[in-house]
Structures are given as structure tokens and as C-alpha cells.
C-alpha positions as CSV (number, residue, x, y, z in Angstrom):
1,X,92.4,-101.1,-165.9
2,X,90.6,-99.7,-163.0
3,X,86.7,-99.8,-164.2
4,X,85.9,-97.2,-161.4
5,X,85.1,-93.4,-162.4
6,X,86.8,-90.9,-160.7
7,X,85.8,-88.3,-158.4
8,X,85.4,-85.9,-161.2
9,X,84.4,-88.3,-163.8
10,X,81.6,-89.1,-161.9
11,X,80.9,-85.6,-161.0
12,X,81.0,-85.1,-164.9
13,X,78.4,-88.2,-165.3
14,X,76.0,-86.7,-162.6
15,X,76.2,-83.4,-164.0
16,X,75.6,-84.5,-167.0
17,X,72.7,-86.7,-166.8
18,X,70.9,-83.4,-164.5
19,X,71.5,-81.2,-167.6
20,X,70.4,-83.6,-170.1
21,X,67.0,-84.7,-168.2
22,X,65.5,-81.6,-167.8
23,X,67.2,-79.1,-170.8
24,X,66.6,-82.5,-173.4
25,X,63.9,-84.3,-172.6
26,X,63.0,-87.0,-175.2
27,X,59.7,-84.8,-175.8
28,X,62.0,-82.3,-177.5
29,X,63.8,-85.5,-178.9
30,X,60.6,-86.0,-180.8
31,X,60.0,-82.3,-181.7
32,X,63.3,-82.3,-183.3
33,X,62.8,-85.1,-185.5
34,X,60.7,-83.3,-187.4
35,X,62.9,-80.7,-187.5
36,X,64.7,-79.5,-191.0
37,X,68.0,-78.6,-189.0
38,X,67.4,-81.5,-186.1
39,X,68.6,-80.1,-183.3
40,X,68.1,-76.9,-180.8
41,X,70.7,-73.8,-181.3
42,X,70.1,-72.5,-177.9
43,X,70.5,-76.3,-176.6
44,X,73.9,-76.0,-178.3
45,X,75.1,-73.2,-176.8
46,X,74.0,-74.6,-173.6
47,X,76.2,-77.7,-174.4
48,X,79.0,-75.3,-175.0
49,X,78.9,-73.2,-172.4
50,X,79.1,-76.2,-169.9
51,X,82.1,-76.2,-171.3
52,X,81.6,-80.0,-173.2
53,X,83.1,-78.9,-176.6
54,X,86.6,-78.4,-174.7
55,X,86.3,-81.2,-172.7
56,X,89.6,-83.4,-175.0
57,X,91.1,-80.6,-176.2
58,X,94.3,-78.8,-174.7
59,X,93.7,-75.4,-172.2
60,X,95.5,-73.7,-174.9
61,X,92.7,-73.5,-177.5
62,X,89.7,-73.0,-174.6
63,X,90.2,-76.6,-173.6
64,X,89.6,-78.1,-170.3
65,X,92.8,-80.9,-171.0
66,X,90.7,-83.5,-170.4
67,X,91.6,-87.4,-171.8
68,X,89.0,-89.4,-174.2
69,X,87.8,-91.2,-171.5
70,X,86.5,-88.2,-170.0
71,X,84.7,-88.0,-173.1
72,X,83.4,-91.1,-173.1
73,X,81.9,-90.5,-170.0
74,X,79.8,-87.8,-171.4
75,X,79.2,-89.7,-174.3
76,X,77.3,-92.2,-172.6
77,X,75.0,-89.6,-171.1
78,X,74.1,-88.4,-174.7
79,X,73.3,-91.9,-175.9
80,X,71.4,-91.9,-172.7
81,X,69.6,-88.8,-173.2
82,X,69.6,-89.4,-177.5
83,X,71.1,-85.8,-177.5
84,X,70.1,-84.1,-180.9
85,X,72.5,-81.7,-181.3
86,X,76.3,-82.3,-183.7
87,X,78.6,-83.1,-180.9
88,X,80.1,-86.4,-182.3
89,X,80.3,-84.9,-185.5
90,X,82.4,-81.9,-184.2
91,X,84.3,-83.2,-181.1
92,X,84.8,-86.9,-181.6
93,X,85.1,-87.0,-185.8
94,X,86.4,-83.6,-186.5
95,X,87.9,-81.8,-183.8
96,X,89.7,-84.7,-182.5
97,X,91.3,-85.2,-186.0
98,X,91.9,-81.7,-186.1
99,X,93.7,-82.0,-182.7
100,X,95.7,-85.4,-184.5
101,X,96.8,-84.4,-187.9
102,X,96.7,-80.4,-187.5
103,X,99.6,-77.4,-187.9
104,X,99.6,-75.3,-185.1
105,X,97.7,-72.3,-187.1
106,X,94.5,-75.0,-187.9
107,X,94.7,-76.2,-184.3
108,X,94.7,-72.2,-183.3
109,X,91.6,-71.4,-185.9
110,X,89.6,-74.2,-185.4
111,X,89.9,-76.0,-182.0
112,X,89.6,-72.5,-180.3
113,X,86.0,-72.4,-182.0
114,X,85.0,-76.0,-181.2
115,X,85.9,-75.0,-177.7
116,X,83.4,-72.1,-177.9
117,X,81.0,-73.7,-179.9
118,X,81.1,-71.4,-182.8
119,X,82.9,-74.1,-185.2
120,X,80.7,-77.0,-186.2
121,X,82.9,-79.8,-187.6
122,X,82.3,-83.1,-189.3
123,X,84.3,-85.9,-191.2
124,X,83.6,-87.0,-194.7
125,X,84.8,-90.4,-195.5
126,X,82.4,-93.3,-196.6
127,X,81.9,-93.2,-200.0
128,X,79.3,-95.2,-202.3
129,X,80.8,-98.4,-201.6
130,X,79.8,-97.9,-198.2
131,X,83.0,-99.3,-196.7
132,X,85.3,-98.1,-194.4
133,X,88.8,-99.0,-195.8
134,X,91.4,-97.7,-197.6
135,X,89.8,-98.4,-201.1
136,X,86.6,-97.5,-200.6
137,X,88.5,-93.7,-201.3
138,X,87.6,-92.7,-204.7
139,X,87.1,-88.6,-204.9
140,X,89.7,-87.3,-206.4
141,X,91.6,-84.5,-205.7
142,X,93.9,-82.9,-208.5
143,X,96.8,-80.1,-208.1
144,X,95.5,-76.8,-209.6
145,X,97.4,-73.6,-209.4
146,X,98.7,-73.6,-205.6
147,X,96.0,-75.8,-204.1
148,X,93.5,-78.8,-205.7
149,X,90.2,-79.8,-206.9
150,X,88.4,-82.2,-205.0
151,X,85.9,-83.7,-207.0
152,X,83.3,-86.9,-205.8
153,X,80.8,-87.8,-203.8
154,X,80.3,-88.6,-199.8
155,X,77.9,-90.7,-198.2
156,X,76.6,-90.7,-195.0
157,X,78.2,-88.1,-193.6
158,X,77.3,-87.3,-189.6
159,X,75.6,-83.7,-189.4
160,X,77.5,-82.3,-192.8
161,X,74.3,-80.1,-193.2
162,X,75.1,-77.9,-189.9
163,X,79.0,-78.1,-190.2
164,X,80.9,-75.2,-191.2
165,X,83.9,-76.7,-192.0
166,X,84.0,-80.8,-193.4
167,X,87.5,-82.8,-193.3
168,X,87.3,-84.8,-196.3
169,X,89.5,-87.9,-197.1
170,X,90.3,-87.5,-201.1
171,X,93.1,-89.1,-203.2
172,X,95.6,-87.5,-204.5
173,X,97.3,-90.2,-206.3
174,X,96.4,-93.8,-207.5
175,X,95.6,-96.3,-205.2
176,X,98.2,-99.0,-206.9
177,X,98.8,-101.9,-205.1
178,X,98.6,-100.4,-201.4
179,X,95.6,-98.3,-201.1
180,X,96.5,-96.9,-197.9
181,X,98.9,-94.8,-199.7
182,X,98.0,-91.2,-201.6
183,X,95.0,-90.4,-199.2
184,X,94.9,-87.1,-198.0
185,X,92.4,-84.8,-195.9
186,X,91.3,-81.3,-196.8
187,X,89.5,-78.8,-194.7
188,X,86.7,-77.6,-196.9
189,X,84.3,-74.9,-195.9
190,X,80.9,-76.3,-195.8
191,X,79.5,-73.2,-198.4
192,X,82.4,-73.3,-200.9
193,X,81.4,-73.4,-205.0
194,X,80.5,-76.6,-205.5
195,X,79.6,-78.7,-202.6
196,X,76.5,-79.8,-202.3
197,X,74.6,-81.3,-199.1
198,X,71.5,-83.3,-199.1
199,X,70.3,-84.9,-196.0
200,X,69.3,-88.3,-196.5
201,X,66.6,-90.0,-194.8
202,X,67.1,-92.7,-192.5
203,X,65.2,-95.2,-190.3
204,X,67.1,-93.2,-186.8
205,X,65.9,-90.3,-188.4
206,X,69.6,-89.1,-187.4
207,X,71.1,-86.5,-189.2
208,X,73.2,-87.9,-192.2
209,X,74.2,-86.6,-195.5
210,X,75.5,-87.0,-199.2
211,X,77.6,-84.7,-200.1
212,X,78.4,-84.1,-203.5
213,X,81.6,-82.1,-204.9
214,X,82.0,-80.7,-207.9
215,X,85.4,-79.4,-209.1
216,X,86.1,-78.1,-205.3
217,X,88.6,-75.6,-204.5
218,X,90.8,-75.7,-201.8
219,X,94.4,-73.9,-201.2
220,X,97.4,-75.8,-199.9
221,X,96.3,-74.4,-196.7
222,X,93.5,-76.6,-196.7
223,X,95.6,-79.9,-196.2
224,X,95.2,-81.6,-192.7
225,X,98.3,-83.3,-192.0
226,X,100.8,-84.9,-194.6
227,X,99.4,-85.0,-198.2
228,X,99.1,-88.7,-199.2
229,X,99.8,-90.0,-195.9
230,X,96.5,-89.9,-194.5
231,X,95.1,-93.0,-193.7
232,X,96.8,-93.8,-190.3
233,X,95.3,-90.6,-189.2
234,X,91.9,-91.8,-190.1
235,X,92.4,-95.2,-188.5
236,X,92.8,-93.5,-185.0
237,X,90.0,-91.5,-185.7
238,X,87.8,-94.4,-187.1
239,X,88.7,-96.2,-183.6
240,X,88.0,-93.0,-181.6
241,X,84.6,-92.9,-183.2
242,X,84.0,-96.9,-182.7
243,X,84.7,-97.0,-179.4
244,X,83.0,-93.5,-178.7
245,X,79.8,-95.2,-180.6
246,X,79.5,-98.2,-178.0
247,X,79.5,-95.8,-175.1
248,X,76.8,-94.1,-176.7
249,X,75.2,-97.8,-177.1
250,X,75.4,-98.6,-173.3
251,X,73.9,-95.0,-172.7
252,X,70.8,-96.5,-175.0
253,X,70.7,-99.7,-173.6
254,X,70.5,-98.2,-169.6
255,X,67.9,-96.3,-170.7
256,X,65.9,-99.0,-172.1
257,X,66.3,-101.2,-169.2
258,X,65.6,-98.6,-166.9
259,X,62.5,-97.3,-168.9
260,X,61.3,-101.4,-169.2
261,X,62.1,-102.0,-165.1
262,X,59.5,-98.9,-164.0
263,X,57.4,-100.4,-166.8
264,X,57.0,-103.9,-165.4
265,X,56.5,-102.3,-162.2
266,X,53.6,-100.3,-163.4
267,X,51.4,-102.6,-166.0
268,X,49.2,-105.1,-164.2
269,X,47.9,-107.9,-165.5
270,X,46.2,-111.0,-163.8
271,X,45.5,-108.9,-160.9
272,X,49.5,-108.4,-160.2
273,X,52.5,-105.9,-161.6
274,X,53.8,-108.1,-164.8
275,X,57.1,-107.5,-163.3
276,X,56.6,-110.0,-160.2
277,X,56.0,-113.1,-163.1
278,X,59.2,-115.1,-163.3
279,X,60.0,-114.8,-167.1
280,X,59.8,-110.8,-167.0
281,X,62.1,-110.8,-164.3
282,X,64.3,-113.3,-166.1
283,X,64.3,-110.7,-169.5
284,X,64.9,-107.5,-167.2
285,X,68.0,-109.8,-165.3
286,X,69.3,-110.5,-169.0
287,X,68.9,-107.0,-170.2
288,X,70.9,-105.8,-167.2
289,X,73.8,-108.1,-167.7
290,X,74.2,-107.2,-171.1
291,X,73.9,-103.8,-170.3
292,X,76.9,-104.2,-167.6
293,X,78.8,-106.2,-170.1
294,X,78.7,-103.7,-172.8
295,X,80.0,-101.5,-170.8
296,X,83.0,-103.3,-169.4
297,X,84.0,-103.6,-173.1
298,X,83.3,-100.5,-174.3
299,X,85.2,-98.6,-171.8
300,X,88.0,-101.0,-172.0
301,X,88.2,-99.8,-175.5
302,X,88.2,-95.9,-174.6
303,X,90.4,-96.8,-171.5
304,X,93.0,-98.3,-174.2
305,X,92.7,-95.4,-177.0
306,X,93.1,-93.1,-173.6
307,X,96.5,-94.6,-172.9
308,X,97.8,-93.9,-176.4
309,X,97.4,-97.8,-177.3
310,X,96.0,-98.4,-180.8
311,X,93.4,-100.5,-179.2
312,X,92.7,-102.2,-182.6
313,X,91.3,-105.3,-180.4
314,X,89.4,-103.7,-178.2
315,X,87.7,-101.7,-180.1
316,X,86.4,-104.7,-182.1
317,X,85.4,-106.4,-179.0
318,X,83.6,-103.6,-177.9
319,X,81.6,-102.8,-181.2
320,X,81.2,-106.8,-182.2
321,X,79.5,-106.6,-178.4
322,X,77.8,-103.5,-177.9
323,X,76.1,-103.7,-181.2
324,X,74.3,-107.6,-180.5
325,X,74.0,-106.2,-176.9
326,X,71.8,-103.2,-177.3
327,X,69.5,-105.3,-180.2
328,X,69.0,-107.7,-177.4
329,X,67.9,-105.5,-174.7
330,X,65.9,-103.3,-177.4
331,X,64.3,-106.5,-178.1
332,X,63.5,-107.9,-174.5
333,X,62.4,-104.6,-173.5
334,X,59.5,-104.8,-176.5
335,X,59.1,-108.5,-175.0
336,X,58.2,-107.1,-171.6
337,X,56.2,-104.0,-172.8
338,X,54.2,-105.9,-175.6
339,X,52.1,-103.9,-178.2
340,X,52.3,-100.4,-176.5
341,X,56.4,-100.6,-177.0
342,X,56.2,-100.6,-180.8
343,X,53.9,-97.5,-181.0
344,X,55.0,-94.0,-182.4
345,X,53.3,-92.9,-178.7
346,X,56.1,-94.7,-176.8
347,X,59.7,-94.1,-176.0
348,X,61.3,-97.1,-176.4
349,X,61.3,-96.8,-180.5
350,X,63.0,-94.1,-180.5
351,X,65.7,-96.2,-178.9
352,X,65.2,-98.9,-181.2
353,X,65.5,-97.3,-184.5
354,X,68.0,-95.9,-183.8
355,X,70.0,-99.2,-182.1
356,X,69.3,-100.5,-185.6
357,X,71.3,-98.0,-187.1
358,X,74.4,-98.0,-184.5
359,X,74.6,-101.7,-185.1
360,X,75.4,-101.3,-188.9
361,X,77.5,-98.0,-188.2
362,X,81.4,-98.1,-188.6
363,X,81.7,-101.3,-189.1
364,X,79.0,-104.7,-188.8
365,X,79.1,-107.2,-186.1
366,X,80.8,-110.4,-188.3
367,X,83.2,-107.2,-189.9
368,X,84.6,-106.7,-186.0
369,X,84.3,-109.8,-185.5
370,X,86.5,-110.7,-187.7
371,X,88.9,-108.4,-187.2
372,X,89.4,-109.6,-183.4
373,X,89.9,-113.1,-184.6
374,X,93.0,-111.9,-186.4
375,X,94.0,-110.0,-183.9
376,X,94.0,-112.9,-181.7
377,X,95.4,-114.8,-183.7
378,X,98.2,-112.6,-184.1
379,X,99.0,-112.7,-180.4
């Protein structure tokens, strides 16, 4: 794996960290927490004009043909930047499935409008049980006339409140002994009779959801991919999502150390800048290094998914890494700012809360963990 960016990549990177500074400043960050809908609809037109919508998805649909590591580039920048606006939730979890599991017509309706930016997407998968696998899959969905009833409820579900359309993972027959099998996806408008959204507060103050679903229906048309043979199209785009998260991560963690260097800099004490004392410069030193080895491990993952691998290793590397790695540097960084850090007044919290809430996301540390220990073990 060549860690370099290329030409374009990196004009994609510079580009994209312009843009972000001065059309999303982390002043509008704030503004937007408070805000019902949390995000800017002129910022995401912006975001779509550029043309970042299409950036994984074929020329065909309005696409630019680019790879996921393209995407992860950009990515980065947004974790960077703490972009408020549903781009994970429409590129990376739905359009990317979409683009995985659709017919040509789906691909046709709905890519073509992620691409422009007129199609907000979202995936709906964790359920009460708050799990990630196979069995955590309880709603239900039931043949009725020449479609199905979905009926159950969906928790924490990425931007569901501004998607139009929500992919959600339902079973359509018992779970037996293999719950992997009888999972299947639906595309269900976001304003259909009986779904419900509620946004649910959190301590990122990021933009999740229950959604509730109440005798649902849904034509035949509605099915994304294979009915009952769902769940290897969620894995992929449960790893997609992973290893899209730690870039995001080492776009937070840069920040922070960046934001904690000019800090140090700045703040005298003892008649000298606190950053020339040898302990500071040790925690700024450690941030940095775990910044640089997130990163390595992160892109390794979106390298991997890239090349069509399924990555299943490195992606639990990377998030078993990148989630201790960014609590770390949040952590120094408060070391090295003292008292001022943890004020609402400050910047850095708004990167800590919401490093809290990326380290429990799609998976804990000793869950990846875990997970690459088999797969070591397994050769």
C-alpha cells in the first residue's frame, strides 16, 4: 500500500479543507447545534454542487467514478471541519448500499439524486439491543397483497429525520439457527403511513433518531437486493461505515492537536509560552504520534475495502485504534489547555463529545478488538 495521496487526491484534500474553513466554520458548528433540523440547506447544496455527493458513484448516475478512498479523503476533512450536514448518512450508509445491493431502475432513481443532492438517504439497522449483528434484527416484515408490512422499531439511526428515503434491514422469516439468514432491506419513504421519527438527544449533540414503524407499507419494488439474503450486503456496508468513521476520527484528532499546538504557543505562564516546558511538549509529541498512527491504520482499512478486499481485519485495527487514539489526544489536549478547554466557550469540547460518541459507534474498542484476534488467529 502506497500511504501517499495522489495528485488529485490531494488536490481533493486542499480543496476541501479551503471550502470547509471558511463556508463551516465551527461558529456555525455551534449555531447548528441548536438547530431543530442541524444542519445548513444552502451549506448542502454547496456540498453538492462541488460535486462531493458523486464523488463514489459511477459517471452514469451524475457520478464523478471516483474509489472509496477518494472518499475517505474527504471524509477526513469533515471530521476535521465537524461538518453538520447528512453526508455519511446519504453517501457512505445509503447510497453506497444503494450502489451494492440495487436493480438498475433504484440505482437510476436514486443515485442520480444523491449525485445532485436532491435525495437524502440513511440506513436503519440497530435495533433496541443496540448491537450490530445478525440477531439484533427483530422488525418484522410480513407479505401483504404484492408487497409487506414492516413493523418495529430503529434506534439510532444517522440523520433519519432529514432523509427522504431510509433502507431498513427487517426480517422476513425466522432467525432459526443462523440468523444471518431471512434479513432483507426495503427502501421506505421517509413520510409513508406509519413511520415515525423522533430525534433523540445525545451527548455529540449529532443527529440520531428512533424510528418507530407501524404496520409499514412497502411494494415488492421496495426490496434492495435479494429478499432474505441481506446480511452480507450489510457487512460491506457496516465496514464501509467503520473504516469511513476512523477517517473522520483522524480528521478530529488533527484538529485537536493543531488547535492545542497554537494554544501552547499562545498561553504564558511563569513569564514563558507553556509550550516551551518539557512535559507540554512531551503531550503535544504524543498527541501527534497517535494522530499519525491512526491514520496509517485507518487508511489502510479504506485502502483495503478500495481494492475490493473484505478488509474484515483492518477495519478492526483501525476502529480498535482510532477510537483509544482520538480519547487520548482529546484528553492531552484538555491536559495542555487546563480549565478553559472544558468550557462551553471553547472549541476543543465540541471535539470531545463528540470523540466520546465515535468511540462507542459501530462497534466498542474490546468488540474490534476481539474480532482482530480471531482474525489473526485465523491466519
Amino acid at each position: 500500500m502506497d500511504m501517499g495521496l495522489s495528485e488529485i487526491q490531494q488536490m481533493l484534500k486542499n480543496s476541501a479543507r479551503e471550502f470547509l474553513a471558511q463556508e463551516c466554520p465551527l461558529t456555525l458548528v455551534r449555531e447548528l447545534e441548536d438547530d431543530p433540523q442541524g444542519f445548513s440547506e444552502d451549506l448542502w447544496r454547496q456540498v453538492a454542487n462541488l460535486g462531493w455527493t458523486g464523488i463514489p458513484f459511477p459517471e452514469q448516475y451524475g457520478g464523478t467514478g471516483g474509489s472509496f478512498l477518494d472518499l475517505a479523503v474527504l471524509v477526513e476533512e469533515m471530521g476535521r471541519a465537524l461538518l453538520p450536514a447528512p453526508f455519511f448518512a446519504t453517501v457512505v450508509l445509503g447510497g453506497l448500499t444503494v450502489l451494492d445491493a440495487g436493480n438498475d431502475d433504484q440505482k437510476r432513481d436514486i443515485l442520480t439524486g444523491v449525485c445532485a443532492g436532491t435525495i437524502r438517504l440513511t440506513l436503519a439497522l440497530t435495533e433496541p439491543s443496540a448491537t450490530t449483528e445478525a440477531w439484533g434484527v427483530e422488525t418484522q416484515a410480513s407479505a401483504s397483497g404484492d408487497g409487506y408490512s414492516i413493523s418495529g422499531t430503529k434506534l439510532f439511526v444517522q440523520d433519519a429525520h432529514a432523509a427522504d428515503t431510509i433502507i431498513v434491514a427487517a426480517r422476513t422469516m425466522p432467525a432459526g439457527d443462523n440468523p444471518e439468514q431471512g434479513i432483507t432491506l426495503f427502501l421506505v419513504p421517509s413520510n409513508a403511513a406509519g413511520v415515525e421519527i423522533e430525534q433523540i438527544s445525545t451527548i455529540g449533540n449529532e443527529r440520531l433518531c428512533e424510528i418507530r414503524l407501524n404496520n409499514v407499507s412497502v411494494g415488492a419494488g421496495s426490496v434492495l437486493g435479494e429478499v432474505g439474503q441481506a446480511w452480507p450486503v450489510i457487512e460491506r456496508a457496516l465496514a464501509r461505515a467503520t473504516a469511513a468513521h476512523c477517517v473522520q476520527m483522524v480528521g478530529g484528532a488533527e484538529a485537536v492537536v493543531d488547535m492545542t499546538v497554537e494554544y501552547v504557543k499562545q498561553r504564558t505562564q511563569f513569564g514563558r509560552p507553556v509550550g516551551s516546558f518539557q512535559a507540554v511538549q512531551h503531550h503535544c509529541s504524543n498527541m501527534a504520534t497517535d494522530v499519525e498512527g491512526a491514520r496509517h491504520v485507518a487508511y489502510q482499512a479504506a485502502w483495503a475495502l478500495a481494492e475490493g478486499q473484505s478488509a474484515r481485519r483492518e477495519v478492526a485495527i483501525a476502529k480498535a485504534w482510532c477510537s483509544g487514539a482520538y480519547q487520548r489526544v482529546c484528553s492531552l489536549g484538555h491536559q495542555c489547555h487546563g480549565a478553559i478547554g472544558f468550557t462551553q466557550e471553547h472549541n476543543l469540547q465540541l471535539y470531545t463529545r463528540r470523540a466520546k460518541v465515535q468511540e462507542l459507534s459501530y462497534g466498542s474498542v474490546h468488540d474490534h478488538k476481539e474480532v482482530a484476534l480471531q482474525e489473526i488467529e485465523a491466519g
